[in-house]
C-alpha positions in Angstrom: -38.6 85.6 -34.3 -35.2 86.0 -33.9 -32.8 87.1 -36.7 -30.1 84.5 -38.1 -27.0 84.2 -37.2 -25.0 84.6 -40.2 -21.8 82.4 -40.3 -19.1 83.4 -43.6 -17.0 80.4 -44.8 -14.5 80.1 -47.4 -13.8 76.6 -48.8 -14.3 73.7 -46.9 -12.3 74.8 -43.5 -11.4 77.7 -41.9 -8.4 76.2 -40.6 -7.4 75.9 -44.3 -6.9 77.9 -47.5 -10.6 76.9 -49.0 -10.1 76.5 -52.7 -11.7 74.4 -54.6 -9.5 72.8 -57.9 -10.7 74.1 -61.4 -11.1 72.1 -64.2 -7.5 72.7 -65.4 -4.6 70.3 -64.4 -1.9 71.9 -62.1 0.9 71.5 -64.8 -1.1 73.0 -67.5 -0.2 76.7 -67.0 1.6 79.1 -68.7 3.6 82.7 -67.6 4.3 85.8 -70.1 7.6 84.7 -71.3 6.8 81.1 -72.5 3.4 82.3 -73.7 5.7 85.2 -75.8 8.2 82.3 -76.7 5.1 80.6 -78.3 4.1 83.4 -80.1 7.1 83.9 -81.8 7.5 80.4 -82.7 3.9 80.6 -84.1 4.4 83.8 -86.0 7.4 81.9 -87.5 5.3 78.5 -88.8 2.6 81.4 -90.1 4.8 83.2 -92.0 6.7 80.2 -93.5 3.3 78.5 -94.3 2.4 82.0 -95.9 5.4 82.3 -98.1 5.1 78.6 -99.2 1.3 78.7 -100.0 1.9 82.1 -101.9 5.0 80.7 -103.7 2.6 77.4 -105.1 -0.4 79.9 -106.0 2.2 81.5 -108.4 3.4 78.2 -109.4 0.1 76.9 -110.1 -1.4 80.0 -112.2 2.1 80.0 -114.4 1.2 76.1 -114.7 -2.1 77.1 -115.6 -4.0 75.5 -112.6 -6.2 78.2 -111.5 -5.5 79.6 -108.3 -6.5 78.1 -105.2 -8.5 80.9 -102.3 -9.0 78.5 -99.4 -6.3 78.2 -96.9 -4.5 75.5 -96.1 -6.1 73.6 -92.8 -3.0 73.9 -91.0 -2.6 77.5 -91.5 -6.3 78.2 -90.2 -5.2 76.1 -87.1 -2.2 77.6 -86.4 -4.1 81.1 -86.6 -6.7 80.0 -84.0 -3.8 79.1 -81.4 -2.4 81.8 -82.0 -5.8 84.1 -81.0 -5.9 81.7 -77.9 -2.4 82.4 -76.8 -2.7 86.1 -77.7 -5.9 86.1 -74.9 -3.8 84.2 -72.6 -0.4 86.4 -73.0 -3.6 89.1 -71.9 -4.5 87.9 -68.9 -0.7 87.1 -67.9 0.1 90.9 -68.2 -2.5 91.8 -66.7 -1.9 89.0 -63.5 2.2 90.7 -64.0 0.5 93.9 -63.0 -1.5 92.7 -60.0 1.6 91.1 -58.6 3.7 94.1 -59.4 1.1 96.1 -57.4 1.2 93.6 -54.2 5.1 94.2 -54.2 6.4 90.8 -56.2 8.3 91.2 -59.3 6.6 89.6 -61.9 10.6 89.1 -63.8 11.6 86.8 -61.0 8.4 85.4 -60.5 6.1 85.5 -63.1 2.1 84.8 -63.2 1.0 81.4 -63.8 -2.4 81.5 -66.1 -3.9 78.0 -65.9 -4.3 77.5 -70.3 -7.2 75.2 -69.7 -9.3 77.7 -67.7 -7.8 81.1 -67.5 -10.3 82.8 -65.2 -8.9 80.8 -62.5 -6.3 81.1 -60.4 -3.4 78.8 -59.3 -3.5 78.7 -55.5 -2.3 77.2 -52.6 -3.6 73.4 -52.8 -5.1 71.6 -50.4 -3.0 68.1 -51.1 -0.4 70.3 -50.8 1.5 72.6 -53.7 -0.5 74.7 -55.9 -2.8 74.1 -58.3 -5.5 76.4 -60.7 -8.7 77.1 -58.0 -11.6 78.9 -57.3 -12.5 79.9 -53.7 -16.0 79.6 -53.5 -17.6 81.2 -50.4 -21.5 80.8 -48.4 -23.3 82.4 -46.2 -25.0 80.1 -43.7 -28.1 80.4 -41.4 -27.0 79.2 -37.5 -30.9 78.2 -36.7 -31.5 75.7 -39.6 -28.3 75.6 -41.3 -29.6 76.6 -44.4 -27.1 78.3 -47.0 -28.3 81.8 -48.0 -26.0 83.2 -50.3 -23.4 81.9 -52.1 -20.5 83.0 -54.7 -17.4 82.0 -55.9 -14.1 84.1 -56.3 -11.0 84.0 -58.7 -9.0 84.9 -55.9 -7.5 83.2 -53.0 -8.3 86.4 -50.8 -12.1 86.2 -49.8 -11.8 89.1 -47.0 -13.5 91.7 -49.3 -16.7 89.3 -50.1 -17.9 89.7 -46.2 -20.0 92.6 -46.5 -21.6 92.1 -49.7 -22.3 88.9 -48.5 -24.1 90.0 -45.9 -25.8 92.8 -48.2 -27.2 90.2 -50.0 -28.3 87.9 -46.9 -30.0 90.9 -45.8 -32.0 91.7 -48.7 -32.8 88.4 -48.9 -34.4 87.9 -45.3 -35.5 91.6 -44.7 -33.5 92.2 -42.0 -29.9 92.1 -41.0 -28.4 89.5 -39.2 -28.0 89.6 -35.5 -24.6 88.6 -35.5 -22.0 87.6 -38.1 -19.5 84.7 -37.1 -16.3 84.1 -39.0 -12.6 83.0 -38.7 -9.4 85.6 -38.5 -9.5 86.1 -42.2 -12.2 88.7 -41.8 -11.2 90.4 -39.1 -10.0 93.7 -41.1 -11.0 96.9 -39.3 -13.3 97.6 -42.3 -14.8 94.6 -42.8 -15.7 95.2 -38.3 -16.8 98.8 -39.1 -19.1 98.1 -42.1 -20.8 95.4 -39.7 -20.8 98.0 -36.8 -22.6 100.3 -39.0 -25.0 97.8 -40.1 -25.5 97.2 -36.1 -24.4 93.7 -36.9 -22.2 92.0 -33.8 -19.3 91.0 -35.1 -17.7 87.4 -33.4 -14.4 87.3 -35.3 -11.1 86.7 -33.6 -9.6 90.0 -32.8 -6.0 90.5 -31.5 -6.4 93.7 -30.0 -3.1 96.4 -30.4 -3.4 98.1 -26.7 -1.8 97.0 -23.6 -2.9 94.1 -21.6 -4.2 94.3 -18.2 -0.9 92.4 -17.0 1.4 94.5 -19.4 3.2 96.3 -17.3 3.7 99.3 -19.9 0.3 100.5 -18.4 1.4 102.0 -15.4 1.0 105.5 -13.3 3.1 107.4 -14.6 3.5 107.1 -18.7 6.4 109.6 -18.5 8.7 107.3 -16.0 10.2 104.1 -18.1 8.9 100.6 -16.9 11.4 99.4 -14.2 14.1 97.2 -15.7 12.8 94.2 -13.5 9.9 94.2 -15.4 11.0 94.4 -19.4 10.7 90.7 -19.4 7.4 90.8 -18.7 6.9 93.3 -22.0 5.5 91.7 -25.5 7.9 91.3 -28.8 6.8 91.2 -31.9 7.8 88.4 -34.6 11.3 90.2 -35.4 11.5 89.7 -31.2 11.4 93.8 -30.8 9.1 95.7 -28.5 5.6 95.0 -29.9 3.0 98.0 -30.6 1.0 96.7 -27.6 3.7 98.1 -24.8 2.7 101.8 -26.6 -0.1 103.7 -24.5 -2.7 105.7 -26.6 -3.6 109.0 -25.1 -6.6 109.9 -27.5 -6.7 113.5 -25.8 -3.7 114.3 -26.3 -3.3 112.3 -29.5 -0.3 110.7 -28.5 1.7 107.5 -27.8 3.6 106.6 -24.5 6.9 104.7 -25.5 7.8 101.8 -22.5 10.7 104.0 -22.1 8.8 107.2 -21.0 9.3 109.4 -24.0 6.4 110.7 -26.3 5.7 110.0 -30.0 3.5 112.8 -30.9 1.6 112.6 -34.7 3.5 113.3 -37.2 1.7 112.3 -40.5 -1.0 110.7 -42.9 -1.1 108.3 -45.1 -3.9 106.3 -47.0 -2.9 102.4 -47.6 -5.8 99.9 -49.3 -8.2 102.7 -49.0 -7.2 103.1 -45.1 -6.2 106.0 -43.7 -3.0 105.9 -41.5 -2.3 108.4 -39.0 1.9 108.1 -38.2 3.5 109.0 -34.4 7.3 109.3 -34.7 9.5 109.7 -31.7 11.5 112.8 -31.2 14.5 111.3 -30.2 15.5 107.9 -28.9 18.9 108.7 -28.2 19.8 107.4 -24.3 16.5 105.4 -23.8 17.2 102.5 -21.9 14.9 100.3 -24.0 16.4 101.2 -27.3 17.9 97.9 -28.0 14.9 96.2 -27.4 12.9 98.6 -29.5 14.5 99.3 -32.4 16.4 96.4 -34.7 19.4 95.5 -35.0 21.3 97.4 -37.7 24.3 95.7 -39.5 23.8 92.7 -36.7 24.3 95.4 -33.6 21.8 96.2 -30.8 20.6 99.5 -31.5 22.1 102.5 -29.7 19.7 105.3 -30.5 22.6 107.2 -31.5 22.2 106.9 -35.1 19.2 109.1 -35.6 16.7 106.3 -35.5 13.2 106.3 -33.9 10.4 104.4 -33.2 6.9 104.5 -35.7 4.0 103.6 -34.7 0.8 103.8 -36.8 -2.3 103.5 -35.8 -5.5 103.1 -38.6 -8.7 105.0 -38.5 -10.6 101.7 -37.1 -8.5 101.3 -34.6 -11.0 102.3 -32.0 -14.0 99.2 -33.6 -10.8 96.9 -33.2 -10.5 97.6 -29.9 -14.6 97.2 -29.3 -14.4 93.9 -31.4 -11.0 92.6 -29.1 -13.5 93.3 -25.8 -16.5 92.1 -27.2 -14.6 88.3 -28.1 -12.8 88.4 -24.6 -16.6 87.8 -22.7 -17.8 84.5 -22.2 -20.8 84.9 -24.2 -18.9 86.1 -27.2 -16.6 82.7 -26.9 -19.8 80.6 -26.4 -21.1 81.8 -29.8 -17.9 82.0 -31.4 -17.6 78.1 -30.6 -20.6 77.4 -33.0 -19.1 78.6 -35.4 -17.1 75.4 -36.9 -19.9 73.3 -36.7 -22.2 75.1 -38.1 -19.9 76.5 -40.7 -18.4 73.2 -41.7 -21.2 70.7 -42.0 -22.4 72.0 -45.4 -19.0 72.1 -46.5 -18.4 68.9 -45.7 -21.7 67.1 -46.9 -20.9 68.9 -51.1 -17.6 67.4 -50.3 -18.7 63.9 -48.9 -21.6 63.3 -50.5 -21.9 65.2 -53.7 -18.2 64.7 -54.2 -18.0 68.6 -54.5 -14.0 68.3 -54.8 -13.2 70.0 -58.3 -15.7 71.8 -60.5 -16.2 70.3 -63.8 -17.3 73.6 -65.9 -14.7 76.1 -67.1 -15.0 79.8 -66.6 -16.3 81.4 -63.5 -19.8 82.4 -64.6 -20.6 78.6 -65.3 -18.3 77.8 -61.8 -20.9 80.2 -60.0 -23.7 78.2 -61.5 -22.2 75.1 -60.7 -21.6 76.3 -57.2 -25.1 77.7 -56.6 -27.1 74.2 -57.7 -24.8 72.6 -55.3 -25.8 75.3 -52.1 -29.3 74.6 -53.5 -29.5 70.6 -53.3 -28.1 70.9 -49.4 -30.7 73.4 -49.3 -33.2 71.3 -50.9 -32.6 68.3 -48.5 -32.8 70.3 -45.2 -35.9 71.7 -46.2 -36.7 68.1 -47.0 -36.6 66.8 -44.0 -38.2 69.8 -42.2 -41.1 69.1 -43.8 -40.7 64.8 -43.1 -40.6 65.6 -39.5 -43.4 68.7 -39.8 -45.4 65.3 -41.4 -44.7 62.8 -38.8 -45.5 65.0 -36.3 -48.9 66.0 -37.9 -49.8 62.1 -38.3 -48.9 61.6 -34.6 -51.0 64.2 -33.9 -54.2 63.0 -35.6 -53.2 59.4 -34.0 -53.3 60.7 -30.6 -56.6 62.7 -31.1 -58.4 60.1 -32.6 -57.5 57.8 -29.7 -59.1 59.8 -27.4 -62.2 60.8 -29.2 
């Protein structure tokens, strides 16, 4: 028997950001400074409604009343929102922080923490602008379609889920998958080295960093530039400078070839997300007669090389499974399998959106999301098996009809 083929899906497309809406309207959210504004005004009503209770205890003892111990009803409420917005202002540090951490100024742009369901996250939206989600994810089988694992993530980012994911499919079915078919989003070179090391094949979209066949910065002699008749031929980048495909690896030397002919030996280290990053700097690009198309423009000019600036190019330590992984997909086999992947990846989805009307979970928090999430997976997996065993049946009768015809 052969192993599954694993297919990882986010949401209900790959094509799409897959979130799923939390039960918490879109305008229903909250960032540090209005959730601080709120606390003050709070603080304020409590210690008004403090002074005023205190003021008629005294009045009522010098009266002769007794004193009253309860608190007054709205005090007690105003005390519980206050705890509720005191765990919310929590969470929308802590969200400040992450964002902080990505490079986003959490001043100028604040977290938004949904107040109905804090545990989500507001997210891209599928009907378009963003809204409190979940991103739950599933791990299906390619023979029978059945799902195998499932989870669901506070976080629009579902890249590091992959190889637990498969973990768990693993453990489940005793042995690993034979391959593991997903969309660009997974694609990371450690998400294609923990599967390589699992002896998983990876059928993700790779764009591969190393010259083209038809790029003419392969040629003979890597110390001659590429002829000038050629440079159109040679790959930008988005900003429309060289890209870091026209640079020729020598792995013995340890080097990179520049489209001009020069060296950019290794200069330094780095570790970024947990990834090491080895740095090549150019020595000089001072007279190179691709400069202007290498380097940017500075101030609006084409770049001279005159002005002490050089090209960098880094290269990660899975470079090298990248480049295996960007092979592998170019073969027709690995495009054959690859094109199951949407059908067999986006049928379940679609049926607990169609039929179960999957299209915003109704409990709050994400334990009870998960939970929500899971007896879903498990009624699609309840009515495949279903019908496995209707045919298995109909088969059996026929069976017994055909032998007892000819005894």
């Amino acid at each position: 028997m052969s192993r599954p083929i694993t297919i990882f899906e986010r949401g209900w497309k790959s094509s799409a950001i897959g979130c799923v809406k939390a039960a918490n309207s879109r305008y229903a959210t909250l960032t540090t400074p209005s959730i601080e504004k709120k606390l003050a005004a709070i603080d304020a009503q409590i210690e008004a409604m403090a002074a005023a209770t205190a003021t008629a205890l005294e009045d009522a003892a010098t009266a002769g009343a007794g004193a009253q111990t309860a608190l007054p009803e709205g005090l007690k409420s105003l005390e519980e929102r206050r705890e509720k917005l005191a765990e919310l202002a929590e969470v929308a540090r802590a969200r400040d922080e992450e964002r902080r951490k990505a490079g986003t100024d959490p001043k100028k742009s604040p977290a938004q923490v949904p107040t109905t369901d804090p545990q989500s996250k507001v997210m891209p939206n599928r009907e378009g602008g963003f809204a409190p989600n979940y991103t739950p994810t599933a791990v299906t089988d390619g023979a029978s379609g059945i799902i195998l694992d499932a989870n669901v993530l506070d976080e629009i980012n579902e890249s590091d889920e992959a190889l637990p994911a498969v973990d768990r499919t693993t453990e489940l079915c005793g042995e690993a998958p034979e391959n593991f078919l997903s969309d660009g989003g997974n694609a990371s070179g450690t998400i294609l080295a923990g599967m390589e090391a699992r002896g998983i094949n990876a059928v993700v979209p790779v764009k591969s960093t190393e010259p083209a066949a038809d790029n003419p910065a392969l040629r003979d002699d890597l110390t001659q530039p590429v002829p000038e008749d050629q440079w159109d031929q040679l790959p930008r980048n988005p900003q429309g400078q060289l890209d870091k495909s026209n640079f020729v690896y020598d792995a013995e030397q340890d080097v990179y070839h520049c489209p001009g002919g020069r060296e950019l030996p290794y200069e330094s280290r780095e570790t970024r997300n947990g990834v090491e990053l080895k740095r090549y700097r150019s020595l000089n690009c001072d007279g190179c007669p691709l400069v202007a198309l290498c380097l940017q423009k500075k101030d609006g000019e084409p770049a001279t090389g005159d002005d002490g600036r050089v090209r960098n190019i880094r290269r990660d330590a899975h470079a090298e499974v990248r480049e295996r992984a960007a092979q592998r997909m170019a073969t027709p086999e690995s495009q054959a399998q690859y094109a199951r992947r949407s059908p067999i990846a986006e049928t379940p989805f679609a049926w607990l959106k169609a039929v179960l009307g999957l299209r915003q979970f109704r409990h709050v928090g994400l334990e009870k999301v998960e939970t929500e999430w899971r007896w879903a997976c498990l009624t699609l997996n309840l009515k495949k098996i279903l019908s496995v065993l209707s045919r298995l049946r109909r088969l059996s009768l026929e069976a017994l009809s055909e032998a007892a015809l000819e005894a």
